[in-house]
C-alpha positions as CSV (number, residue, x, y, z in Angstrom):
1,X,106.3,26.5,-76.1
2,X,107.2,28.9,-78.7
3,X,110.4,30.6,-78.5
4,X,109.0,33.9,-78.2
5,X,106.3,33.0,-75.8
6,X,108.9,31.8,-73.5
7,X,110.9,34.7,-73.6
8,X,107.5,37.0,-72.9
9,X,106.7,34.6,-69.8
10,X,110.0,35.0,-68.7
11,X,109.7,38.6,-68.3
12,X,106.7,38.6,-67.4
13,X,107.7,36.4,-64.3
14,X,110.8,38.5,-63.2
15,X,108.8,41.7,-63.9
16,X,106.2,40.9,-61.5
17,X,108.3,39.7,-58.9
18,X,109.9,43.2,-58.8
19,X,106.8,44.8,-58.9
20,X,105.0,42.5,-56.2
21,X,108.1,43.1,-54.0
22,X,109.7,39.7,-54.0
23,X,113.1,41.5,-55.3
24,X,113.3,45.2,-53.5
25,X,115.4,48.2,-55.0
26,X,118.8,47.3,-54.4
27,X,118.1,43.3,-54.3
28,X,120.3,41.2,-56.4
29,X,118.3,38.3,-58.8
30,X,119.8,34.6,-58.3
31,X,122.1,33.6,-60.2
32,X,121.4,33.2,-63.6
33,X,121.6,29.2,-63.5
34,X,119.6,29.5,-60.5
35,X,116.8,31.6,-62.4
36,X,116.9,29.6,-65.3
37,X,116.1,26.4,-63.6
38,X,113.4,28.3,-61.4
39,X,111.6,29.0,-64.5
40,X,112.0,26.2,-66.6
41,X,113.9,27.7,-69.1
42,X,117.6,28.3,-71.1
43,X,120.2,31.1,-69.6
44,X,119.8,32.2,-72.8
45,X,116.1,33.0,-72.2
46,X,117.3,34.7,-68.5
47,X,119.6,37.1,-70.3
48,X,117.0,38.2,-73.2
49,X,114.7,38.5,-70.4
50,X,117.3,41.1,-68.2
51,X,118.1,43.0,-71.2
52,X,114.4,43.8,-71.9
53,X,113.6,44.5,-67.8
54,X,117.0,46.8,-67.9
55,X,115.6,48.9,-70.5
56,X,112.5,49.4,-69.1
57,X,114.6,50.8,-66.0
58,X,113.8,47.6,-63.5
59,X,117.6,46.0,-64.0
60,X,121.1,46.7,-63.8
61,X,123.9,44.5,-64.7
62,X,127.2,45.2,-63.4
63,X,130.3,43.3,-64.0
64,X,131.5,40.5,-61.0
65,X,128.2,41.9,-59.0
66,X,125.5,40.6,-60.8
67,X,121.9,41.8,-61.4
68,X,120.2,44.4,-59.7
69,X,117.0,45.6,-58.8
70,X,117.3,49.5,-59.4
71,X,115.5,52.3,-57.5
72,X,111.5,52.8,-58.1
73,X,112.8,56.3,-59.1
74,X,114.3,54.7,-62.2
75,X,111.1,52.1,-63.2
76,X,109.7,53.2,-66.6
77,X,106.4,53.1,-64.8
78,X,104.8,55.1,-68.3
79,X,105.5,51.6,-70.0
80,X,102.4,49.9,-69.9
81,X,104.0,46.4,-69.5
82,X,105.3,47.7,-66.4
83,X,102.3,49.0,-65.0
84,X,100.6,45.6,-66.0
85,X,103.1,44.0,-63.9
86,X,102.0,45.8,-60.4
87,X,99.9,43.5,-58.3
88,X,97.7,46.2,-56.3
89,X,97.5,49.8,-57.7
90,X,94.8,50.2,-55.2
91,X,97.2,50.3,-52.1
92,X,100.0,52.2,-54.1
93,X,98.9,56.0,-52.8
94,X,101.6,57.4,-55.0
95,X,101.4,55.9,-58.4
96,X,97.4,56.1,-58.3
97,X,98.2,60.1,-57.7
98,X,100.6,59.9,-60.0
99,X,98.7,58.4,-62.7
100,X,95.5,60.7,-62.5
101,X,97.9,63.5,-62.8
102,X,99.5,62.6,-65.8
103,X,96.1,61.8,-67.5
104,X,94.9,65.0,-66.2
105,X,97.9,66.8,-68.6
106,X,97.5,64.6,-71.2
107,X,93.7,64.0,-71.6
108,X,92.4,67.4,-71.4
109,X,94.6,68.5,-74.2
110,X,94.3,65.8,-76.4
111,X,90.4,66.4,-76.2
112,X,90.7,70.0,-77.2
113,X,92.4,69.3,-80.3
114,X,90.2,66.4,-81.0
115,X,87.1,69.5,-80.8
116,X,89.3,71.3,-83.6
117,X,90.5,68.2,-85.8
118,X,88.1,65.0,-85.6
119,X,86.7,64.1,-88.8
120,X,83.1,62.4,-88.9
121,X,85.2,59.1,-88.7
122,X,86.5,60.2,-85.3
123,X,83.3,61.1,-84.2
124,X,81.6,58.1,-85.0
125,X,84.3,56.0,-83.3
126,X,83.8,57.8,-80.0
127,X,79.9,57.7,-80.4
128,X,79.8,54.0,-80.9
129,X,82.4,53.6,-77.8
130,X,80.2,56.0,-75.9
131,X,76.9,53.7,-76.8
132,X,78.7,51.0,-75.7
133,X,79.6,52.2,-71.9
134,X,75.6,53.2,-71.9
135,X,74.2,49.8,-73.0
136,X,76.3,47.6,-70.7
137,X,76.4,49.9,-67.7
138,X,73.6,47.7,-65.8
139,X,74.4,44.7,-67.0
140,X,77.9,43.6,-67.9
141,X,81.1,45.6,-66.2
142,X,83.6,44.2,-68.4
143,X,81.9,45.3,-71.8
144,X,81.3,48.6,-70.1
145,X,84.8,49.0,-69.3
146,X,86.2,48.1,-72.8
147,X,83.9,50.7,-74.1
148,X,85.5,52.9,-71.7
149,X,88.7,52.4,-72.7
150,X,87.7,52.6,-76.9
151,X,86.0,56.1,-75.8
152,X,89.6,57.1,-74.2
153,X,91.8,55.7,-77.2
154,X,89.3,57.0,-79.6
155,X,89.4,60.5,-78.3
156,X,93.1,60.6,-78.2
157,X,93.4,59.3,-81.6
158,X,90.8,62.4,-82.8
159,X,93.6,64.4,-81.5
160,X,95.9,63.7,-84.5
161,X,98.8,64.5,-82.8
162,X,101.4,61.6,-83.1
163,X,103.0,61.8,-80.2
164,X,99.5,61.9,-77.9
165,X,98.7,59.2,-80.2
166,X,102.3,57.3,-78.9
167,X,100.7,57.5,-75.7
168,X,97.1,55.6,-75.9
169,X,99.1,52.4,-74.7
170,X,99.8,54.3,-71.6
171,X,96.7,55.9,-71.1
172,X,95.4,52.4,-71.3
173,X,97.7,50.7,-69.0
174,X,96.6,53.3,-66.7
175,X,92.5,53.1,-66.9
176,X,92.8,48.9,-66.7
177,X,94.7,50.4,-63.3
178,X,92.3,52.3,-61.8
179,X,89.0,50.3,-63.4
180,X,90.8,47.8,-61.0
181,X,90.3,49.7,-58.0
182,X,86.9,52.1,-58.9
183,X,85.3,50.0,-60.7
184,X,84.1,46.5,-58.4
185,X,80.5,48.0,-58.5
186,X,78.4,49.3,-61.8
187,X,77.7,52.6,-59.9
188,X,81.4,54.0,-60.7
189,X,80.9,53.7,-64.0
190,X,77.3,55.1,-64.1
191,X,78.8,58.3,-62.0
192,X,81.0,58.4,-65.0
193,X,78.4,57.9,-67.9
194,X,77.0,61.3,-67.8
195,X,80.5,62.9,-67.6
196,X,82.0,61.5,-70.9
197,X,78.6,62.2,-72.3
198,X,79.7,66.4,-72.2
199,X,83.0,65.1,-73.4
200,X,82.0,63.5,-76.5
201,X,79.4,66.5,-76.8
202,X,81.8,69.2,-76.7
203,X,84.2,67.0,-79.2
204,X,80.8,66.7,-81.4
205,X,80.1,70.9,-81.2
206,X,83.7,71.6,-81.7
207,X,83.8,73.3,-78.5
208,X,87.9,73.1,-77.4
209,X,87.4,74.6,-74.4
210,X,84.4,72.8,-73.5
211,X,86.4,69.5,-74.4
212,X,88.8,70.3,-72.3
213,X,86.7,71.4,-69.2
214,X,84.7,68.4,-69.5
215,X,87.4,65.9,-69.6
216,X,88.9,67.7,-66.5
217,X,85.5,67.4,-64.8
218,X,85.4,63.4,-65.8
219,X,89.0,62.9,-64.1
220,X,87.3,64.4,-61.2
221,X,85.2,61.9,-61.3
222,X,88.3,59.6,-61.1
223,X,90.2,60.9,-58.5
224,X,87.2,60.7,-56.3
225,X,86.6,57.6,-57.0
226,X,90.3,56.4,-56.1
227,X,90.1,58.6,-53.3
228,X,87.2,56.7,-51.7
229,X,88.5,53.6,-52.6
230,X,91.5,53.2,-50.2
């Protein structure tokens, strides 16, 4: 296997561990020997891997103690590698409030300045991602959510804002979250059809505060939709 893919695997591995709960807060990793022939792989991978986890706030290295797990507190959970890694977002009650709260800061506001700024470009892309949640909605629930997630990215891109557009990867880790828990049946994602139509439609009239009210109104939808899936 190629270098690099071993290293990714590698933290991919001790990344979900942490995340599933194999190595609590506070927990300190085997050895690195011990790791290293767990996984197949060369210390040398172990410690590229640990430097990587540690700066996404999952690690700590401390001298004659070892490596170890840090508090949930400190997890860069806004890292979408991260929030890749947790097993069940569905039966995490605080990061699934946690995450339609920060979408519901950064969404509305990045549709409102898509209403001022999107050129016809923008418009088309979020059109065509809009089409493509309506003509798979019935029939295929992994096109549909791929549309979804185009519609999201291409919306915040409209935005031209750099940093808003820094945080698609996020907003992205975070929808694949919750399409895991709201979206096992096609209804979810009809509920929400008619919602990001007003979205795209205020974008379209270059209505900001319509934008912005809309998008509000389709994390509604969202929330409810985690709520009743506990």
């Amino acid at each position: 296997m190629h270098e690099g893919r071993i290293h990714g695997s590698v933290v991919d591995a001790i990344g979900g561990w942490i995340l599933g709960g194999t190595y609590a807060p506070n927990d300190l990793l085997p050895r690195e020997d011990d790791l290293a022939v767990e996984l197949g792989v060369s210390r040398t991978s172990i410690r590229e891997a640990v430097k990587v986890l540690s700066a996404k706030g999952l690690l700590q290295t401390r001298r004659r103690v070892g490596v170890r797990v840090r508090e949930r507190d400190d997890w860069n959970l806004l890292d979408p590698q991260v929030l890749s890694w947790h097993p069940d977002v569905g039966r995490d009650e605080g990061l699934k409030t946690s995450l339609i709260e920060a979408r519901s800061i950064i969404e509305p506001a990045a549709a409102a300045l898509a209403a001022k700024r999107a050129t016809a470009r923008d418009l088309a892309q979020i059109e065509q991602a809009y089409l493509g949640m309506e003509r798979n909605v019935r029939t295929d629930l992994e096109a549909c959510c791929e549309a979804d997630l185009r519609f999201h990215a291409s919306v915040i891109a409209a935005s031209h804002n750099v940093v808003l557009k820094g945080l698609t990867g996020t907003i992205e880790a975070a929808l694949r979250a919750t399409f895991a828990i709201t979206n096992r049946l096609m209804t979810a994602q009809s509920q929400a059809l008619a919602a990001h139509s007003a979205v795209f439609e205020c974008i379209r009239m270059r209505d900001a505060d319509g934008a912005r009210a809309a998008t509000i109104d389709l994390l509604g939808v969202a929330a409810r939709d985690l709520k009743n899936n506990r």
